[in-house]
VEXDREN-2710 file (C-alpha; in Angstrom, 1 decimal):
% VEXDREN-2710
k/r/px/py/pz
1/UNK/-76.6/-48.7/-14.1
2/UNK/-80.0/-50.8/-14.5
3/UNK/-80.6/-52.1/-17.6
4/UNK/-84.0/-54.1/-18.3
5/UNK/-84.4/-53.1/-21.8
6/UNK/-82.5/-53.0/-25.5
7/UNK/-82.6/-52.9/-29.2
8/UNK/-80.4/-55.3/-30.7
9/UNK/-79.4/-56.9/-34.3
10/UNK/-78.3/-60.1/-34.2
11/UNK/-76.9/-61.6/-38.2
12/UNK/-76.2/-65.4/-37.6
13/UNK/-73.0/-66.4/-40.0
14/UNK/-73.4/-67.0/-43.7
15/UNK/-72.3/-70.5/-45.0
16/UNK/-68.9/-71.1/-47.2
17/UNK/-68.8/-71.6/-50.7
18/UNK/-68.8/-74.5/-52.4
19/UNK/-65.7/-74.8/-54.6
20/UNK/-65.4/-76.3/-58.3
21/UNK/-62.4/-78.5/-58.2
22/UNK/-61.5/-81.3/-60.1
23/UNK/-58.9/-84.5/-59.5
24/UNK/-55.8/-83.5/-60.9
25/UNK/-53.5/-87.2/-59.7
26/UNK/-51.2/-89.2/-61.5
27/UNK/-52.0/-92.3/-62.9
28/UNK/-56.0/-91.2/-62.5
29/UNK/-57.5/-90.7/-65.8
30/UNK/-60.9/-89.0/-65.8
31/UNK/-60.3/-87.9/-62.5
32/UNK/-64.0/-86.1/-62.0
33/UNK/-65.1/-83.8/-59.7
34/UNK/-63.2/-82.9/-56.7
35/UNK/-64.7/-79.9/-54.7
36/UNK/-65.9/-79.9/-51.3
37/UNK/-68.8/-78.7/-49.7
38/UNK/-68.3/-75.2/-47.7
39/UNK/-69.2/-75.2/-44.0
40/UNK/-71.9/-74.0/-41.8
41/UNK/-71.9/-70.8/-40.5
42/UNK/-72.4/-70.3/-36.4
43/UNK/-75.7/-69.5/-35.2
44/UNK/-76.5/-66.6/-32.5
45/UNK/-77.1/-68.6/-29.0
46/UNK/-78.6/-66.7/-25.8
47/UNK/-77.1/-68.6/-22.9
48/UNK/-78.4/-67.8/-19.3
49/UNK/-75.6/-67.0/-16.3
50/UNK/-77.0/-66.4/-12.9
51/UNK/-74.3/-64.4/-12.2
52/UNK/-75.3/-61.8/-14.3
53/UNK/-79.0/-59.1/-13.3
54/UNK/-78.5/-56.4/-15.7
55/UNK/-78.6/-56.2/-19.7
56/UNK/-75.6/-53.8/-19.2
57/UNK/-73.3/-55.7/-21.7
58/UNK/-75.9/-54.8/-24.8
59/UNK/-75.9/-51.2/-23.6
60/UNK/-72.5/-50.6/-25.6
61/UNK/-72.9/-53.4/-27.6
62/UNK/-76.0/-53.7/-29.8
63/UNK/-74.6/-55.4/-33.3
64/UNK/-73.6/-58.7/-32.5
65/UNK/-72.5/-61.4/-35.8
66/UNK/-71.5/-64.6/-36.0
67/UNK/-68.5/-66.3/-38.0
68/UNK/-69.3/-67.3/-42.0
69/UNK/-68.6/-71.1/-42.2
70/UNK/-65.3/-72.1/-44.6
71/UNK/-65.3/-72.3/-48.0
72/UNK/-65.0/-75.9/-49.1
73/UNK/-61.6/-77.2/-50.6
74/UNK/-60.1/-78.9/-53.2
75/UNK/-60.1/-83.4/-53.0
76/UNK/-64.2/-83.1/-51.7
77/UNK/-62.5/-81.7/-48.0
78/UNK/-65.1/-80.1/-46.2
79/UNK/-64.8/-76.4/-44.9
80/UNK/-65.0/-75.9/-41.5
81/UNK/-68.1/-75.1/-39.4
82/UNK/-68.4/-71.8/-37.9
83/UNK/-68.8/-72.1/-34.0
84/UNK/-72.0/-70.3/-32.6
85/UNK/-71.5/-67.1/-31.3
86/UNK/-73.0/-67.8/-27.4
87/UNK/-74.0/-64.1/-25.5
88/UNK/-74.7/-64.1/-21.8
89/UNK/-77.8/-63.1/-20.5
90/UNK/-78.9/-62.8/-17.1
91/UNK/-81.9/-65.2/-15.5
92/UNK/-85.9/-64.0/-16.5
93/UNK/-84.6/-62.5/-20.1
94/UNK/-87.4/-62.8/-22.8
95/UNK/-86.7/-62.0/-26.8
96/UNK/-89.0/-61.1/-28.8
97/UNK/-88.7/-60.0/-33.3
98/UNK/-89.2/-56.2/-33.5
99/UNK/-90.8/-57.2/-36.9
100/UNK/-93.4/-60.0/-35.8
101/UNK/-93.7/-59.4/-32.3
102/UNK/-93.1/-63.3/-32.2
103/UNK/-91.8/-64.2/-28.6
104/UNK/-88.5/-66.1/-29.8
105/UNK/-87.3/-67.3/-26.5
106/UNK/-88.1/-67.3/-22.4
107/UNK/-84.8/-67.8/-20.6
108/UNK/-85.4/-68.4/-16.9
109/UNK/-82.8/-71.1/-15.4
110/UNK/-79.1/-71.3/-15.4
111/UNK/-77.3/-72.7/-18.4
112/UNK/-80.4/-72.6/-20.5
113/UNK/-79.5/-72.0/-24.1
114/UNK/-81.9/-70.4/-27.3
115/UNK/-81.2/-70.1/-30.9
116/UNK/-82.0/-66.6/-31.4
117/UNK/-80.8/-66.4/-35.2
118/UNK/-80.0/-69.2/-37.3
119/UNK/-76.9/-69.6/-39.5
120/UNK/-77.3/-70.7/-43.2
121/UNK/-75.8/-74.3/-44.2
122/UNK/-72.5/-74.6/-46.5
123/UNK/-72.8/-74.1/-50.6
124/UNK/-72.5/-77.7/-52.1
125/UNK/-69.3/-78.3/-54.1
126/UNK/-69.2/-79.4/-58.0
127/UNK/-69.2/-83.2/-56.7
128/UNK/-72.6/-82.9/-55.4
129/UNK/-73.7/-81.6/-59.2
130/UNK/-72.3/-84.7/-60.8
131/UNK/-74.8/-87.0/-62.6
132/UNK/-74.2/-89.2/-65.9
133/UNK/-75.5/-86.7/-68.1
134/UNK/-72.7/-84.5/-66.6
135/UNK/-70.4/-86.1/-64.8
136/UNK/-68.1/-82.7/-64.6
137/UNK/-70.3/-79.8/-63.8
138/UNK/-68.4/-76.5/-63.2
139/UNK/-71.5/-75.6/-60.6
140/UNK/-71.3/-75.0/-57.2
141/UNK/-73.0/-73.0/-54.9
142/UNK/-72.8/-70.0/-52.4
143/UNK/-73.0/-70.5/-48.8
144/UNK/-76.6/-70.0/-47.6
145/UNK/-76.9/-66.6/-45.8
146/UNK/-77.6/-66.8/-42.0
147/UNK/-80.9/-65.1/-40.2
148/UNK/-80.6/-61.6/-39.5
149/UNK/-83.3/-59.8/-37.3
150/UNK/-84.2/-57.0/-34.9
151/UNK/-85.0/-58.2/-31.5
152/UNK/-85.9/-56.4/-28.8
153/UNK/-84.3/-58.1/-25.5
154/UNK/-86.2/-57.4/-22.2
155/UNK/-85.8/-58.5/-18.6
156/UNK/-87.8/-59.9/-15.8
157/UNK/-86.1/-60.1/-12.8
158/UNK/-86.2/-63.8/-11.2
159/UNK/-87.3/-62.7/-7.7
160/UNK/-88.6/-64.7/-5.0
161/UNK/-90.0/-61.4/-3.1
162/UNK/-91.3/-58.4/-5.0
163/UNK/-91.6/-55.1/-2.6
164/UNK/-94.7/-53.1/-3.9
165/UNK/-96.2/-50.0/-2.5
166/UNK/-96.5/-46.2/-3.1
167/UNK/-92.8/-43.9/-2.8
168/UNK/-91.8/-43.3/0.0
169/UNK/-93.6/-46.1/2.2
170/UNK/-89.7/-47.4/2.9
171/UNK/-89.5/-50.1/0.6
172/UNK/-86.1/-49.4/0.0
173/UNK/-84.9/-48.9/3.8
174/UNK/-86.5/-52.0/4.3
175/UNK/-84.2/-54.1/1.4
176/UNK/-81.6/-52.4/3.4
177/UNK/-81.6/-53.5/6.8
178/UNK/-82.9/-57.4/5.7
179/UNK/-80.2/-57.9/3.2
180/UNK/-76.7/-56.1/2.2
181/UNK/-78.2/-54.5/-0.8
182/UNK/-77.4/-50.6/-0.1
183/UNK/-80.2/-48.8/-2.2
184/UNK/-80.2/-45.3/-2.4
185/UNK/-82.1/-44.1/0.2
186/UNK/-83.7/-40.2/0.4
187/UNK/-86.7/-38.1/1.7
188/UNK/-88.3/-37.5/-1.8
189/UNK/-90.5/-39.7/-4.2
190/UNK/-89.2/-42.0/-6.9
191/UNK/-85.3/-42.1/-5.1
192/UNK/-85.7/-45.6/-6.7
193/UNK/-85.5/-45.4/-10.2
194/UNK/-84.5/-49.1/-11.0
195/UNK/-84.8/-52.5/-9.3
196/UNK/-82.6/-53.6/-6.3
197/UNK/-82.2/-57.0/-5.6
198/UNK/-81.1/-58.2/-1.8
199/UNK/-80.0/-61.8/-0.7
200/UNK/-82.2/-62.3/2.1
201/UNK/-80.9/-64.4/5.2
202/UNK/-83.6/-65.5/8.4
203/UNK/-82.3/-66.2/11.8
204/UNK/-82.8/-70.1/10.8
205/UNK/-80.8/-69.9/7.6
206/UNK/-83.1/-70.0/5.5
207/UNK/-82.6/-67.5/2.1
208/UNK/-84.9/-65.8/-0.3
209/UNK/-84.1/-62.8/-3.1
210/UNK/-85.7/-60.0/-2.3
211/UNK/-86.8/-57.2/-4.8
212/UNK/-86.9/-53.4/-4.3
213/UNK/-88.9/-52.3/-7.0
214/UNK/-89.7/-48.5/-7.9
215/UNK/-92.5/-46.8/-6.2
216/UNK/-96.3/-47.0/-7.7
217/UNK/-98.5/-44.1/-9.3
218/UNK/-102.0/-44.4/-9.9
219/UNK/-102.3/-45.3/-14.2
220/UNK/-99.2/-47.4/-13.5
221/UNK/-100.7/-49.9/-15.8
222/UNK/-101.1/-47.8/-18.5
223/UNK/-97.3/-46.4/-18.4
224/UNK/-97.8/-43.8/-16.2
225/UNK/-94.6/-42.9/-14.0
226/UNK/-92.6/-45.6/-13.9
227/UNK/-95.1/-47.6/-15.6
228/UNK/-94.6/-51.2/-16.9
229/UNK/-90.7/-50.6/-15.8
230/UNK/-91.8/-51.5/-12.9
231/UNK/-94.8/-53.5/-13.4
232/UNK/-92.7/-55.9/-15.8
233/UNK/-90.7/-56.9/-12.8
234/UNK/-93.4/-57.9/-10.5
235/UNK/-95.1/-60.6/-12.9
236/UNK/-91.5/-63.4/-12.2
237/UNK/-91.9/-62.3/-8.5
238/UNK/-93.6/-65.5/-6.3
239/UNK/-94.8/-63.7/-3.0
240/UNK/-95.1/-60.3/-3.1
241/UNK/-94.9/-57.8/0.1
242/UNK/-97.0/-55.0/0.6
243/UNK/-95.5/-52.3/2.5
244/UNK/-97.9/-49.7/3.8
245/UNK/-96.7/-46.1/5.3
246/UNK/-99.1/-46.6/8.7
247/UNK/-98.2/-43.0/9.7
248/UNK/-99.8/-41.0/7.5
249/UNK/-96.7/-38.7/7.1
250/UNK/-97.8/-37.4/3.5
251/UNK/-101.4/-37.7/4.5
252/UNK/-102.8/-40.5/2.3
253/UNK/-105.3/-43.2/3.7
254/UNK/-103.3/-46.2/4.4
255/UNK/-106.2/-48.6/2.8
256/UNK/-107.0/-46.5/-0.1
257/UNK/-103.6/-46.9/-1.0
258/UNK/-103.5/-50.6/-0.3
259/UNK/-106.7/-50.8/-2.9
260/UNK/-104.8/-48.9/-5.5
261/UNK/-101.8/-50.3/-5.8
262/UNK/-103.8/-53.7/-5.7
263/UNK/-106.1/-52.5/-8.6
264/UNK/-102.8/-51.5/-10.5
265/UNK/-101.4/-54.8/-10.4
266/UNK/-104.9/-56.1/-11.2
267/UNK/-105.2/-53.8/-14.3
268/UNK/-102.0/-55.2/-15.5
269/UNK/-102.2/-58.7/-15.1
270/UNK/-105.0/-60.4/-13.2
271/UNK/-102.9/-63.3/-12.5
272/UNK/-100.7/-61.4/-10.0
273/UNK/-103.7/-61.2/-7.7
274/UNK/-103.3/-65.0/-7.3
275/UNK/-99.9/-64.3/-5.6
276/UNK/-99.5/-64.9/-2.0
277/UNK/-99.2/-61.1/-0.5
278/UNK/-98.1/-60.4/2.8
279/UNK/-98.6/-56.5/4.5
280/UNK/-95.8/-55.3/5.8
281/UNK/-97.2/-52.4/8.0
282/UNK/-94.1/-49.7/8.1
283/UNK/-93.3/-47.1/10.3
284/UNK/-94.9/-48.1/13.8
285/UNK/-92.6/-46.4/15.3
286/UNK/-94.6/-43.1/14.8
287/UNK/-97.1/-41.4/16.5
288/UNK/-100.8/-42.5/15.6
289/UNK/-99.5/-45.6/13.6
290/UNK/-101.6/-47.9/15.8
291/UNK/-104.5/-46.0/15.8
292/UNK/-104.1/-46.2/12.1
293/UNK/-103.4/-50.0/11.6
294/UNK/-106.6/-50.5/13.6
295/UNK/-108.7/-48.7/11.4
296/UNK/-106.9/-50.7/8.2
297/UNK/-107.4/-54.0/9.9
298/UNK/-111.3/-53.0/10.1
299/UNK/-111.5/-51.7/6.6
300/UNK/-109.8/-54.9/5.4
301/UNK/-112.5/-57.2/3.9
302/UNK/-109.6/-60.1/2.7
303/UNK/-107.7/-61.9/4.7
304/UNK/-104.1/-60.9/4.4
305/UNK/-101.0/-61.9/7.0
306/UNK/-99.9/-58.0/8.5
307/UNK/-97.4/-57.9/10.1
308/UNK/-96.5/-54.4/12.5
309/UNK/-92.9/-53.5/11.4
310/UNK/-90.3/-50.2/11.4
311/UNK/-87.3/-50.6/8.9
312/UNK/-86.0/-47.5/11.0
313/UNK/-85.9/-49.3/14.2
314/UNK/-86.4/-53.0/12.7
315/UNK/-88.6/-54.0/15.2
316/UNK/-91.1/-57.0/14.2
317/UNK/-88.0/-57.8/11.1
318/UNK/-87.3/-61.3/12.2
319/UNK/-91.2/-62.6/12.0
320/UNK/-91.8/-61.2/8.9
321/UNK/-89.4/-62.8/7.3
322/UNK/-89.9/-65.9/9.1
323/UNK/-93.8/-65.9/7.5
324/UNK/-92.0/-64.7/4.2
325/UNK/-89.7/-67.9/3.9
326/UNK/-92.8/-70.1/5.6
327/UNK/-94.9/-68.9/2.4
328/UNK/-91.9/-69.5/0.1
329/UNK/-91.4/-72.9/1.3
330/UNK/-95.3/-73.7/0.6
331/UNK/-95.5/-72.5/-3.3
332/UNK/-93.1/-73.9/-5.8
333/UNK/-90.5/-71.9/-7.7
334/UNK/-92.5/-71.6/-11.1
335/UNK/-95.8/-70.0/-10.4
336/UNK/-97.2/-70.0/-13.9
337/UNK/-98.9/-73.4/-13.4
338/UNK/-99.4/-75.5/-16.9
339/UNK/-102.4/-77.2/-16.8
340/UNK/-102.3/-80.9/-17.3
341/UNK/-105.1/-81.5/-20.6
342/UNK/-104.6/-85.1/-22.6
343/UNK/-104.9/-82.1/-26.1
344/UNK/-101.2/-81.7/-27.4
345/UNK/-100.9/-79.5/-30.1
346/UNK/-98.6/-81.3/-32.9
347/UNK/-98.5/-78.8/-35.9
348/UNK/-99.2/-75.3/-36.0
349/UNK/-100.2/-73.6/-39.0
350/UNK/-97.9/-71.3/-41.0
351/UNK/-99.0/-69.6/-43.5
352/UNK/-97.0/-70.5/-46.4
353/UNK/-94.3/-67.2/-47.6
354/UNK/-94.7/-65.9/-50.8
355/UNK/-91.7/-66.9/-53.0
356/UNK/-91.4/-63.8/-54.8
357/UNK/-93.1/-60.2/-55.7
358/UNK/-92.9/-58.1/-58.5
359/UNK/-92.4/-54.3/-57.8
360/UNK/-91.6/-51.7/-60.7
361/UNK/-89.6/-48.8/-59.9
362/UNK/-89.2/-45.6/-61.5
363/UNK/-87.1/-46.0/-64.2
364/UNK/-89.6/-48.6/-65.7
365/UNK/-87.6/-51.8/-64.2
366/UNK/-89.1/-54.4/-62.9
367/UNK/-87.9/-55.4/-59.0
368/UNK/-88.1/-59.4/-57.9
369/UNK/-88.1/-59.1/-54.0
370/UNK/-88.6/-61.8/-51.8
371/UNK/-86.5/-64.5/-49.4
372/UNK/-86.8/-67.4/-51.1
373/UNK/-85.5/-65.8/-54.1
374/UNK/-83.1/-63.6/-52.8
375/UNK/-81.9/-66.6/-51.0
376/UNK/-81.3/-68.5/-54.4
377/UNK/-80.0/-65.2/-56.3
378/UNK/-77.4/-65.1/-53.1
379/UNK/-76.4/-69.0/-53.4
380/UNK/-75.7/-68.3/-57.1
381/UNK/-72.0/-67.8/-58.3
382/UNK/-72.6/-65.9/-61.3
383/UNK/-69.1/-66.1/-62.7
384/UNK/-69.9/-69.8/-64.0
385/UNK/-72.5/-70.1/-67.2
386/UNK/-73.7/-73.7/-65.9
387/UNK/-74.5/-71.8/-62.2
388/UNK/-76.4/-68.9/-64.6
389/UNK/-78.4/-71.6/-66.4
390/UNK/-79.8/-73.4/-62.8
391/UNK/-80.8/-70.2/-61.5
392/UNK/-82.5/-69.6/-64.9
393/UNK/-84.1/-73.1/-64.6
394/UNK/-85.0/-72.3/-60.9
395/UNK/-87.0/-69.1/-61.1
396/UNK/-88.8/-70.0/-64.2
397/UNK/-89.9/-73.1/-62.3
398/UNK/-90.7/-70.9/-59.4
399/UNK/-93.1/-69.2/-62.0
400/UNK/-91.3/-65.7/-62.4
401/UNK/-91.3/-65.7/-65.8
402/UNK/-95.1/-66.0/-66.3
403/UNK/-95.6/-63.8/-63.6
404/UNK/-93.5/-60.9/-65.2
405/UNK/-95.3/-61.4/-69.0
406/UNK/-98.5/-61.2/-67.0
407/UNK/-97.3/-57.8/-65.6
408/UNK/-96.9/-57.1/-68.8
409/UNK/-92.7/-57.7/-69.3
410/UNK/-91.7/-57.4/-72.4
411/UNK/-88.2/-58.9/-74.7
412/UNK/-85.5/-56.3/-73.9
413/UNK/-87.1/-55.1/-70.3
414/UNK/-85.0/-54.8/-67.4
415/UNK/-85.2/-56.8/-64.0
416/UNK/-83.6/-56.4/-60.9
417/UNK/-82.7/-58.1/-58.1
418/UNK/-80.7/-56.4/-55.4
419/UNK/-77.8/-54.7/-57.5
420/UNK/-78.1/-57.4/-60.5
421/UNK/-79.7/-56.7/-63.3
422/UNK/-80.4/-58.6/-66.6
423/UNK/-82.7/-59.2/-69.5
424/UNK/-85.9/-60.3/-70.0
425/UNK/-85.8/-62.5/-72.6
426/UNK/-88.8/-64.3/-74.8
END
């Protein structure tokens, strides 16, 4: 089965906890602090493997978490770092946040690696607290939670040829006899439901990947039929072929469906039309199919190579894909050209998050949501009165205090975070 398209939840690993330790050795008097720092937890990592065409593997598999870091030990040892959590994905995968729409990463070559969540650092230990005012805190923290998000993984296949054209037209007969791909084949529309790719060898060994791709409707562009599961495929593709059904069988105009399908592609994305396209003019081998390519040829207002072929018989194979692989040869493998400008964009503005906001809910109390704070509240060990004082210290210099009096918080009034809840106190 085809897969080019998946929900997913990735939850990179929390950090360990920091530890409260002190020196307990003989012989060392005043010993101090002694607890270590925990370790980092392991990040989510999308590596590409050209082995690999499908997004089968996240079809059964759409939760994927990575390792919390160690807590940190006693004598200031360090916990142990989480390794990352590294997924395959096949070439001409793009992610993308289901929350931002943010493109995240564009994987395209082999062994290319992307950091699609990111794992929180270690909770500091006690000795990291210690100053001369107090040089034995009992505070240490909680390992930083790792990056959770909803991404939406999607695939492009990495094709050097892209066969387009109405069903039916014998795209996938074609992919057939050219390469050992073994499509199913069949006398109705749409028998091509997903992509096919072929390995594509000429007579003077030269090779290409070639692309069956499912058959196009008018209001393709606008998700019509197969829509942009088709279209998506086309935009990685660097020459594509248009085969053309010269015999009229079903009784369309051979040029009016070279203009739609064109206008399609067009409608999409305007940039395909700068792709070299080659006609592949299919089915000569029946009656009136010369007749018919005459009248294209005349209709034709663009110069285009056409080429006279039938998949059936696969006479006129060998110079089409000769001209195929003498096109390939001509345009280099990454067609999306970046233009060279002296401009290079150093910063880019983010607008800065919110630390906090106040909600109230029904019973009266008021709600503190927001990262940064849920972040601290999370890094907080709560069973230590020193670690309660800091976080104290922290949100009231974060302004939450003055923030709750002005919505109108009262002594004795109840705040939440999460499934904590204490006092407001004057």
């Amino acid at each position: 089965m085809f897969v080019d398209q998946v929900s997913v939840y990735v939850k990179a690993g929390d950090g360990g906890n920091g530890l409260v330790a002190y020196r307990r050795e003989k012989y060392v008097p005043l010993g101090g602090p002694a607890g270590g720092d925990g370790g980092n937890g392991g990040d989510v990592v999308f590596k590409v493997d050209e082995g690999l065409n499908t997004l089968m593997d996240f079809r059964y598999n759409r939760h994927f978490k990575a390792k919390r870091g160690e807590n940190g030990m006693s004598q200031n040892q360090h916990g142990k770092n989480a390794n990352p959590l590294v997924i395959d994905v096949p070439p001409g995968t793009t992610v993308v946040d289901e929350e931002t729409k943010e493109v995240i990463a564009d994987l395209t070559t082999h062994g290319q690696e992307a950091v699609i969540a990111k794992s929180g650092r270690g909770g500091r230990g006690n000795s990291r607290f210690a100053t001369p005012r107090n040089p034995a805190p009992e505070i240490a923290e909680n390992g930083e939670p790792g990056q959770e998000r909803n991404i939406k993984v999607e695939l492009k296949l990495l094709a050097d040829v892209g066969l387009v054209g109405f069903p039916s037209v014998g795209k996938s007969t074609l992919l057939s006899v050219v390469s050992a791909a073994k499509p199913k084949i069949a006398d109705y529309h749409f028998t091509t439901l997903a992509p096919n790719l072929g390995v594509v060898d000429t007579a003077d060994n030269r090779s290409f990947v070639m692309a069956d791709l499912p058959g196009l409707i008018e209001g393709a562009h606008e998700g019509i039929g197969l829509g942009h599961q088709f279209l998506r495929h086309v935009e990685r593709t660097r020459v594509i072929l248009h085969v053309i059904d010269m015999s009229r069988f079903e009784g369309r105009d051979p040029y009016d469906d070279f203009v739609k399908i064109n206008q399609e592609l067009a409608e999409y994305d305007k940039q395909l039309m700068d792709r070299p396209q080659i006609i592949a003019a299919n089915k000569m081998d029946m009656p009136g199919a010369e007749e018919n390519l005459q009248e294209f040829k005349a209709k034709l207002t663009d110069e285009y190579p056409i080429h006279s072929i039938s998949a059936l018989t696969k006479d006129g194979l060998r110079d089409i894909l000769f001209e195929i692989a003498d096109t390939l040869d001509k345009i280099p493998k990454h067609s999306n050209v970046i233009e060279d400008v002296d401009e290079k964009v150093v910063y880019r503005y983010k607008k800065e998050e919110t630390p906090f906001t106040i909600t109230r809910d029904s019973d009266g109390a008021y709600v503190l949501s927001g990262n940064k704070i849920e972040k601290l509240f999370k890094m907080t060990d709560f069973a230590k009165d020193e670690a309660v004082q800091r976080f104290s210290r922290q949100i009231r210099g974060m302004g939450v205090d003055d923030a709750l009096r002005k919505r109108g918080a009262k002594d004795g009034d109840t705040i939440r975070i999460g499934d904590f809840e204490f006092e407001f106190i004057e």
